[in-house]
N, C-alpha and C positions, 0 to 999 in steps of 0.2 A: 439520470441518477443511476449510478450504478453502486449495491452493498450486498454481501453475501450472508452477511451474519445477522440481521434483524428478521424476525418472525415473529407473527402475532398471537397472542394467547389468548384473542379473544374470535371464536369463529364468527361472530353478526357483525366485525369490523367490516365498513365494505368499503371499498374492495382493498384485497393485501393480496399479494400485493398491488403499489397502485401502476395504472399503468405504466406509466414514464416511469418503472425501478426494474429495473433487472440486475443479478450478482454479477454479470462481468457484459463486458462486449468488447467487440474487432473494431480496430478503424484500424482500416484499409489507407495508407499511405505510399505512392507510388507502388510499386510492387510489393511493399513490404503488408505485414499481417500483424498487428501491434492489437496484445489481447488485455486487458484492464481488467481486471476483480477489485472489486471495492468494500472495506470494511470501515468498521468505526467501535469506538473504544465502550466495554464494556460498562463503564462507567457514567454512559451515555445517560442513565434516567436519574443518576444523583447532579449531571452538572446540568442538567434545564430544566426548562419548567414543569411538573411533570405531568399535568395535562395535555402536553403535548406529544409525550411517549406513552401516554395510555393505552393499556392492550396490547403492547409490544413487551419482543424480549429480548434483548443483545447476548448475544452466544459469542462464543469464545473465538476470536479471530482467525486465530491458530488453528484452530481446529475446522471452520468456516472453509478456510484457502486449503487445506488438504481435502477436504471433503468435495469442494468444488475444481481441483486444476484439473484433474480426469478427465472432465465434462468440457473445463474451455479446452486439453492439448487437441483433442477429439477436432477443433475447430481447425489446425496445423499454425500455433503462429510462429511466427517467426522473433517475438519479443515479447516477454512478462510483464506487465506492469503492474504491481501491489499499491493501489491507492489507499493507504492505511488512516484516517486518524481514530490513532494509538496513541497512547505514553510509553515514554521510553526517550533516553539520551544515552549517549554514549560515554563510558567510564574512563579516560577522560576525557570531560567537554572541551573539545577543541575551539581553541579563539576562532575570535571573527574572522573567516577567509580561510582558515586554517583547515586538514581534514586528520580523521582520524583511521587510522589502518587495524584489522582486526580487533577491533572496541569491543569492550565490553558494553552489553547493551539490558538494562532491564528492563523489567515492566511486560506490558503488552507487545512491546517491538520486541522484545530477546524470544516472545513465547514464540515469533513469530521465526526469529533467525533460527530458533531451535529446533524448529522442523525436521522432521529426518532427511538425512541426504538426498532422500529419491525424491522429494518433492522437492527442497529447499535449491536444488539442480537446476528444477523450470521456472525460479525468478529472478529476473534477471535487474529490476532496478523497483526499490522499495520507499515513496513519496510518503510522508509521513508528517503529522500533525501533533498537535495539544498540546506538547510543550511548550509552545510558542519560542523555541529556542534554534538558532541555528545553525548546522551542520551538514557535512557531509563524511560519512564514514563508509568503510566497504569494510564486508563481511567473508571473506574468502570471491568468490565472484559475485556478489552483491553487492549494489550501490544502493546504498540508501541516504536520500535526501531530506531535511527538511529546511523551508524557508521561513522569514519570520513572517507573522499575522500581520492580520489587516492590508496583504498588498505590501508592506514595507520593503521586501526584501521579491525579487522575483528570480530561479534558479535556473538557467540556461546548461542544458543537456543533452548533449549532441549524440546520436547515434550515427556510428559506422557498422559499417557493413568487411569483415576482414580477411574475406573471401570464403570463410567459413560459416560466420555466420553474426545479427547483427550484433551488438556489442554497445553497451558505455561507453565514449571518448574520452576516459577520465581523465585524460591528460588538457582539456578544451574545456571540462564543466568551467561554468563562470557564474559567480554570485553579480545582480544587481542592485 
């Protein structure tokens, strides 16, 4: 389990966090160094039960993935990945298959594209959730994906390497 942005309000919660959760981690593929931060949307305790978010607090995504990139560049990757679910679609909903190029983006996702440059630089591809809606739009060099729920839809994402350094294959992503 990887999320950056949940933190408990309650100190005799034991333990928080719990083992298996950490804000981000590496996986290590071939040589490459692929760093993951994972949030979820502040709206987390009005959409479940809320027994189950008891004692917790979801903090503002945005503000999460700036507070935390520091810490992962510190690790050297070589590729961002923002595991977001957030809200947010893109202005306009691009059809099925279709992408959208500089979108507009609200919600939780735009807090997230709206980043200031110097962080918004170190991510390089933006998985994204809750809308159950799907898309692929880029944000200046940001990809951001989302696929549909329940497994329906599964989103094939190729990473190149361009002699510079690794990259999107935007021209390869493929919807399943």
């Amino acid at each position: 389990w990887v999320n950056a942005n949940i933190a408990t309000t309650d100190p005799e919660r034991s333990p928080w966090p719990p083992q298996n959760l950490s804000p981000d981690t590496i996986i290590e593929k071939g040589p490459y160094r692929i760093a993951v931060i994972g949030v979820v949307s502040i709206e987390t305790p009005i959409a479940t039960i809320a027994s189950h978010v008891e004692g917790l607090e979801f903090r503002s995504a945005a503000e999460s993935i700036r507070n935390i990139l520091p810490e992962v560049l510190e690790q050297k990757p070589d590729f961002v990945i923002v595991d977001a679910h957030v809200d947010g679609t893109p202005d306009p909903l691009p059809e099925q298959g279709s992408t959208v190029i500089n979108a507009s983006i609200g919600s939780e996702m735009g807090e997230i594209l709206a980043l200031p440059e110097n962080v918004l630089k170190h991510v390089d591809l933006l998985l994204t959730a809750h809308s159950h809606k799907s898309f692929i739009a880029y944000q200046g060099d940001v990809t951001v994906v989302q696929s549909l729920s329940a497994g329906r839809e599964i989103t094939e994402i190729p990473l190149v390497h361009d002699g510079t350094r690794l990259r999107v294959d935007r021209e390869n992503i493929r919807k399943h």
